[in-house]
BAPATI-432404 format. One record per residue (C-alpha): residue number from 1; z, x, y. Coordinates in steps of 0.5 Angstrom, whole numbers, plus 500, padded with zeros to 3 digits. Layout:
// residues N
+-----+-----+-----+-----+
| num |   w |   u |   v |
+-----+-----+-----+-----+
| NUM |   Z |   X |   Y |
...
+-----+-----+-----+-----+
END
This chain:
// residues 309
+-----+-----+-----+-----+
| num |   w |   u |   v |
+-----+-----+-----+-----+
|   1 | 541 | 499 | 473 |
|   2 | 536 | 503 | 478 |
|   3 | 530 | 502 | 475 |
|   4 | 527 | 507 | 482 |
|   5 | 530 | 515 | 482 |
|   6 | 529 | 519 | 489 |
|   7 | 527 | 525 | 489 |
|   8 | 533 | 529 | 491 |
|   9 | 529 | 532 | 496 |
|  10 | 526 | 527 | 500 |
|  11 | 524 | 525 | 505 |
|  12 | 518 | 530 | 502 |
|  13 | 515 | 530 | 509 |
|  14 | 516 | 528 | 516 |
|  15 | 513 | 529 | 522 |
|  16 | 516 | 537 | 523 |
|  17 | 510 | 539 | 517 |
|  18 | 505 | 536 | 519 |
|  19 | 500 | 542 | 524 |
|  20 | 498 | 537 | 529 |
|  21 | 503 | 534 | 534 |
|  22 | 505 | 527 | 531 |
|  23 | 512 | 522 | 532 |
|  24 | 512 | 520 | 525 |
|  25 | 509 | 521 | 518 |
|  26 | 510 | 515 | 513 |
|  27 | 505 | 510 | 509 |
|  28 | 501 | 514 | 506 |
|  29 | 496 | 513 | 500 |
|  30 | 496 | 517 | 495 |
|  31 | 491 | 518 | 489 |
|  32 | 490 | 525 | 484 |
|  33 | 484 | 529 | 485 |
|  34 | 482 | 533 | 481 |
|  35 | 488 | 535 | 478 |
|  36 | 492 | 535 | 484 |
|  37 | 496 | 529 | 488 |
|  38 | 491 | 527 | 495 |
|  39 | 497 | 524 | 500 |
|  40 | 493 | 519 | 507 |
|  41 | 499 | 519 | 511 |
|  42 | 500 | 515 | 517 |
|  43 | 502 | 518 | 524 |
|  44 | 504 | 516 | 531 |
|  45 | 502 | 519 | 536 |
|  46 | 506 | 520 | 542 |
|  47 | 502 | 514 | 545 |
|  48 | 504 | 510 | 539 |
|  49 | 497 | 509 | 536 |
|  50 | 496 | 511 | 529 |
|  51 | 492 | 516 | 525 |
|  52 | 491 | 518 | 518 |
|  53 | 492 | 526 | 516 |
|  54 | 492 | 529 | 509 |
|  55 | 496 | 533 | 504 |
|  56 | 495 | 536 | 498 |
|  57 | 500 | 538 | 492 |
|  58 | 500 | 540 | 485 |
|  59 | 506 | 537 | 482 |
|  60 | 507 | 530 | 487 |
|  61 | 512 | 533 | 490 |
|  62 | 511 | 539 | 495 |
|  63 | 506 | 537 | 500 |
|  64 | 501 | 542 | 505 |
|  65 | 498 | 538 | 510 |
|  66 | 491 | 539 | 513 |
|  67 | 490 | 543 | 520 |
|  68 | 487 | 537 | 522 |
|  69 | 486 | 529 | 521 |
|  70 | 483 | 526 | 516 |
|  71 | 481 | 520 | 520 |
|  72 | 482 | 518 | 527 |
|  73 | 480 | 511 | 531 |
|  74 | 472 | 511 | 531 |
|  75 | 469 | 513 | 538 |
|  76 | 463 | 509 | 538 |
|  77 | 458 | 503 | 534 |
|  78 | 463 | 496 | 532 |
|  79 | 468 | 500 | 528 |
|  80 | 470 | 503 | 535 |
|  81 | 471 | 497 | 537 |
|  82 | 476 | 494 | 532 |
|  83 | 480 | 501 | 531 |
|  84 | 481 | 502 | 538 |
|  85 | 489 | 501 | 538 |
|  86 | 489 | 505 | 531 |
|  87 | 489 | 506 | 525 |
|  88 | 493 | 505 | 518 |
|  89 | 497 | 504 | 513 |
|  90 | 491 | 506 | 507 |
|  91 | 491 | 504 | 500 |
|  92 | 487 | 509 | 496 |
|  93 | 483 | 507 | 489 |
|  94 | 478 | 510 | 485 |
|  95 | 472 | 506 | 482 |
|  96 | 465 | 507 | 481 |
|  97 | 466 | 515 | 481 |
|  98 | 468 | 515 | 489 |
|  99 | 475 | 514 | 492 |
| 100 | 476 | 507 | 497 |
| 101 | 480 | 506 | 502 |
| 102 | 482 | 500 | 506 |
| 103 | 485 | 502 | 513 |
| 104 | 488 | 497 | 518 |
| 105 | 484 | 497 | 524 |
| 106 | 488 | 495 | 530 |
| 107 | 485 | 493 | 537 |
| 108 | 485 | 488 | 542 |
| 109 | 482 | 483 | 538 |
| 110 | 487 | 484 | 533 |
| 111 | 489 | 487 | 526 |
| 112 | 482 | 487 | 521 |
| 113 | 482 | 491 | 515 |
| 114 | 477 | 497 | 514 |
| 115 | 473 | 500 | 509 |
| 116 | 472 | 508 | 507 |
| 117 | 470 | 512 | 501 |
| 118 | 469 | 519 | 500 |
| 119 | 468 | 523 | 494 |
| 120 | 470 | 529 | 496 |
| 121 | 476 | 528 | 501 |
| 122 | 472 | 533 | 506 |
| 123 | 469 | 528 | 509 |
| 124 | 468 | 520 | 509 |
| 125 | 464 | 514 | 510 |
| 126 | 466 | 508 | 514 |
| 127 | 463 | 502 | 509 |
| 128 | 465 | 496 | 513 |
| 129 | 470 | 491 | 516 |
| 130 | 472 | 487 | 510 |
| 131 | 476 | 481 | 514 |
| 132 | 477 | 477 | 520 |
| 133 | 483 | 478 | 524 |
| 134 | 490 | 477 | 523 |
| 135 | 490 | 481 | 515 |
| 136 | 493 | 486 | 512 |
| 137 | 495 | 490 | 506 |
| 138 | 488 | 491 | 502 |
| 139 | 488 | 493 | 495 |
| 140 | 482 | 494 | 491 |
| 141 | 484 | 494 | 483 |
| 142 | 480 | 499 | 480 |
| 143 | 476 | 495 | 475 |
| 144 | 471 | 490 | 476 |
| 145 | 472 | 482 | 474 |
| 146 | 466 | 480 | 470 |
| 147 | 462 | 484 | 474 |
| 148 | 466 | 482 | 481 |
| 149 | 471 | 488 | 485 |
| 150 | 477 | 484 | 486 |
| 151 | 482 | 485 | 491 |
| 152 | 490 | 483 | 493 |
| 153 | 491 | 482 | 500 |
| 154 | 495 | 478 | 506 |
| 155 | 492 | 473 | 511 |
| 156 | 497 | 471 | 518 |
| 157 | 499 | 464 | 518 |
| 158 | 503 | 461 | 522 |
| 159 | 503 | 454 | 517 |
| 160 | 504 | 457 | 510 |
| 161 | 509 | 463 | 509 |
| 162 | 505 | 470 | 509 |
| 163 | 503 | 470 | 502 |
| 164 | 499 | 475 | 497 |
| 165 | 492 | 472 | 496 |
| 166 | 485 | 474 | 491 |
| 167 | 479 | 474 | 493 |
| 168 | 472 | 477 | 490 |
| 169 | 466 | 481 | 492 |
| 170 | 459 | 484 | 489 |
| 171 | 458 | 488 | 493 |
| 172 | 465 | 491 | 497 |
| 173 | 463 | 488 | 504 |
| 174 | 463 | 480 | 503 |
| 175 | 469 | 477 | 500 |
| 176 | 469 | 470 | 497 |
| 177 | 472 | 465 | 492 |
| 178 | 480 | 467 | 496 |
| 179 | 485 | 464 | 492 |
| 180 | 493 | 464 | 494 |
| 181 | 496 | 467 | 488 |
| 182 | 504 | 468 | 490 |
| 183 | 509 | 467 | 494 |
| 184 | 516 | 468 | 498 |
| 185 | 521 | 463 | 496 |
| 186 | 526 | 461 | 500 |
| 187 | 533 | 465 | 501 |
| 188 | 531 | 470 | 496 |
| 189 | 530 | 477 | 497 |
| 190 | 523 | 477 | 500 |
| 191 | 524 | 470 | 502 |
| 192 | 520 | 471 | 510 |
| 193 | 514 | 475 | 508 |
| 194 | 511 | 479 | 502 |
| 195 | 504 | 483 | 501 |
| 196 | 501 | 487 | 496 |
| 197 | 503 | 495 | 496 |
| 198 | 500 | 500 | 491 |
| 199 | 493 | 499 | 488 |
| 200 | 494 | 495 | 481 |
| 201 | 496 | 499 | 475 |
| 202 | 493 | 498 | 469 |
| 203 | 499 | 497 | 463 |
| 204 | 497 | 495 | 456 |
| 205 | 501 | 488 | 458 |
| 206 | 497 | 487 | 464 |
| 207 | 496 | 489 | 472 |
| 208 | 503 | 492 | 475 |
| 209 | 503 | 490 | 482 |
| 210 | 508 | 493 | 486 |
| 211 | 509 | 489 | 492 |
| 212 | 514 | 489 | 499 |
| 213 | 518 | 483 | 502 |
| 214 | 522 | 482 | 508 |
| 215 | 528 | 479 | 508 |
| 216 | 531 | 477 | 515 |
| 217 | 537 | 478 | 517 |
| 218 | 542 | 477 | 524 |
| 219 | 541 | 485 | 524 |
| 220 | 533 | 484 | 524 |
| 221 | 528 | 485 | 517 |
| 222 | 530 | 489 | 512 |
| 223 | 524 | 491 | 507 |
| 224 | 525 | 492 | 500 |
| 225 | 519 | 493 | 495 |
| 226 | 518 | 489 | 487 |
| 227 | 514 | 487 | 482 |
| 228 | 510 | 483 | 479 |
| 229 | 505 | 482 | 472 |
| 230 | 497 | 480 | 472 |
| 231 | 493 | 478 | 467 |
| 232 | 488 | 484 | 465 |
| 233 | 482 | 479 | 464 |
| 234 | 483 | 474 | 470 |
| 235 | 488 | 478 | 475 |
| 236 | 489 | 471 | 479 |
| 237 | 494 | 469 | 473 |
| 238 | 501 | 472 | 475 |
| 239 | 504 | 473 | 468 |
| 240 | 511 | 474 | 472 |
| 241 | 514 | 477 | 479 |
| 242 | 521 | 481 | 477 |
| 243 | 527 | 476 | 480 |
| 244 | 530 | 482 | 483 |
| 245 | 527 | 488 | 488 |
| 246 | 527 | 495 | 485 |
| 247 | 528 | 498 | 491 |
| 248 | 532 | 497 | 497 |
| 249 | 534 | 501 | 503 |
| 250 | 540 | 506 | 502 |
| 251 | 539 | 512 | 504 |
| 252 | 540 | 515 | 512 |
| 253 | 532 | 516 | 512 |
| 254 | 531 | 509 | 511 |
| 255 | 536 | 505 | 515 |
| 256 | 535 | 509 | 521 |
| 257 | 528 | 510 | 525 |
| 258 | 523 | 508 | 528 |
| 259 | 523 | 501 | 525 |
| 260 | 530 | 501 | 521 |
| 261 | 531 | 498 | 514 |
| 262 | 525 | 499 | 511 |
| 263 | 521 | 501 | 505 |
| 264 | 514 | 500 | 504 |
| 265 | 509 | 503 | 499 |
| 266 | 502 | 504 | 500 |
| 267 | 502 | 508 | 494 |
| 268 | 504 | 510 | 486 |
| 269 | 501 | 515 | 481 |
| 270 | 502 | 514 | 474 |
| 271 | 503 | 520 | 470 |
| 272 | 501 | 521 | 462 |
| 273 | 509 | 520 | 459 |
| 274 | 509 | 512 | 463 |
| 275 | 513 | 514 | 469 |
| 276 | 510 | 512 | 476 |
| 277 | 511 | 517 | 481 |
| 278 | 512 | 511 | 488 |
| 279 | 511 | 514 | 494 |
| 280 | 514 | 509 | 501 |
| 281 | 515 | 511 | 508 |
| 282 | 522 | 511 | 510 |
| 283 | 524 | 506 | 517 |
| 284 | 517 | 507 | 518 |
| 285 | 518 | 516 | 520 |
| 286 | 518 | 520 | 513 |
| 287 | 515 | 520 | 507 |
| 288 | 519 | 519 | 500 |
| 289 | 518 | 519 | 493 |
| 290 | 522 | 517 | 486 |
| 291 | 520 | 517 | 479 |
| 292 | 520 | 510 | 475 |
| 293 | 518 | 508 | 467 |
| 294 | 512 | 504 | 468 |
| 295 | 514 | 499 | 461 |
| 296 | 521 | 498 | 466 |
| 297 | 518 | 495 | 471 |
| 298 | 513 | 490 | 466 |
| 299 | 519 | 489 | 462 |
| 300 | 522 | 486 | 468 |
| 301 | 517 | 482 | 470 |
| 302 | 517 | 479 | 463 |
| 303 | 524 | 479 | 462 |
| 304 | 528 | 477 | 469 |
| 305 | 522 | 473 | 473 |
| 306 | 521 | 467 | 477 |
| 307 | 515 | 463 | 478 |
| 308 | 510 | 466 | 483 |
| 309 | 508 | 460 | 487 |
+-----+-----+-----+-----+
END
């Protein structure tokens, strides 16, 4: 059973939408904003050095996007230093009446993660560099845990696989009590590397956490998204992760491009009547979407699991 239907007319944007001169449109993070869908996408420039540019739709499909980036590597104070190769892959959640952003920060020092917030999606704030060199894949949930912000990422490591981990702050800038939570398993699906993908969301049986993973082949890597189920009260408690993946590369815009075979999210809508609308880059060049039932994909977890660690 398919648990993730394509849009019949994806990819919904690629670089031939956007107004500014750019070689690729993918990875985007997506959240509803006053009644309309906000897509922070990210773009090559010819440079090969990435950017994050908006775009607004009403029904999560069709995109307009802005005239100009939203956000462009800093030029000055220690943000430029740490994104002077580039910024990307945001993921978006909305707490505390404010959207954050965390952003990879790219420089010769590394990849750091970076945190912005905006209330308005007109302009934004940079708050601060959250992690040391080499993370990636920053998702904040969008509650708090006795009073802490939680978040999901995955930290480089040359001794363990490159596992999803938690840690916890009280004020969105220092990050402690880290814990590693779930890990790939070996000759399976995702068995090279996995990471969070869209922020958390929240279901009436737990936190659905739709991650990729990476399985190498003798044709390179091929990333493929899946799920997993955490506790609602203590999200370092994985109830479940789905034994089979909910989406893989098939279609020609996610075999052939800049990266090939690849699907990565950074961002899901959930809508009123338990769908979720999942928005992935496609070989690292267009944006894609489809549609999925959220009480499917926690059944999967609850029903057809493996063991997170």
């Amino acid at each position: 059973m398919e648990l993730v239907t394509r849009y019949r007319n994806n990819p919904i944007l690629t670089k031939k939408d956007v107004p500014y001169e750019v070689a690729t449109v993918h990875n985007a993070g997506v959240t509803k904003y006053q009644g309309h869908y906000i897509m922070l996408f990210r773009s090559h420039r010819h440079n090969g050095r990435s950017i994050l540019g908006l775009a607004h739709s009403k029904d999560g499909f069709q995109f307009k996007v802005d005239d100009k980036p939203f956000m462009e590597p800093a030029r000055s104070g220690i943000f430029a230093e740490y994104e002077a190769f580039g910024i990307e892959d945001p993921r978006i959640t909305y707490i505390d009446d404010e959207y954050l952003i965390t952003y990879s920060a790219y420089s010769q020092h590394g990849v750091r993660i970076g945190l912005a917030k905006t209330k308005d999606w007109k302009s934004v704030e940079r708050i601060a560099l959250i992690t040391e060199a080499d993370y990636r894949n920053v998702v904040i949930f969008s509650e708090k845990f006795d009073g802490l912000y939680a978040r999901l990422d995955r930290p480089h490591s040359e001794i363990s696989p490159w596992s999803i981990w938690i840690s916890y702050s009280p004020d969105l800038r220092y990050w402690g009590a880290a814990r590693l939570i779930m890990k790939p398993v070996q000759y399976h699906w995702d068995e090279m590397k996995i990471g969070p993908g869209a922020p958390p969301i929240k279901t009436d049986k737990g936190w659905l956490n739709i991650y990729h993973g990476v399985y190498p082949t003798m044709d390179g890597s091929v990333y493929r998204l899946g799920v997993a189920l955490h506790e609602l009260n203590d999200p370092s408690q994985i109830i479940g992760v789905g034994d089979n993946w909910i989406l893989q590369p098939e279609e020609p815009y996610e075999i052939t491009g800049y990266v090939h075979n690849v699907v990565f999210t950074c961002g899901a809508v959930p809508e009123e009547d338990g769908t979720l609308k999942i928005y992935w880059g496609g070989a690292d060049t267009v944006m894609c979407v489809g549609t999925a039932r959220i009480s499917e994909l926690v059944d999967l977890c609850l029903t057809n699991s493996r063991n997170p660690v």
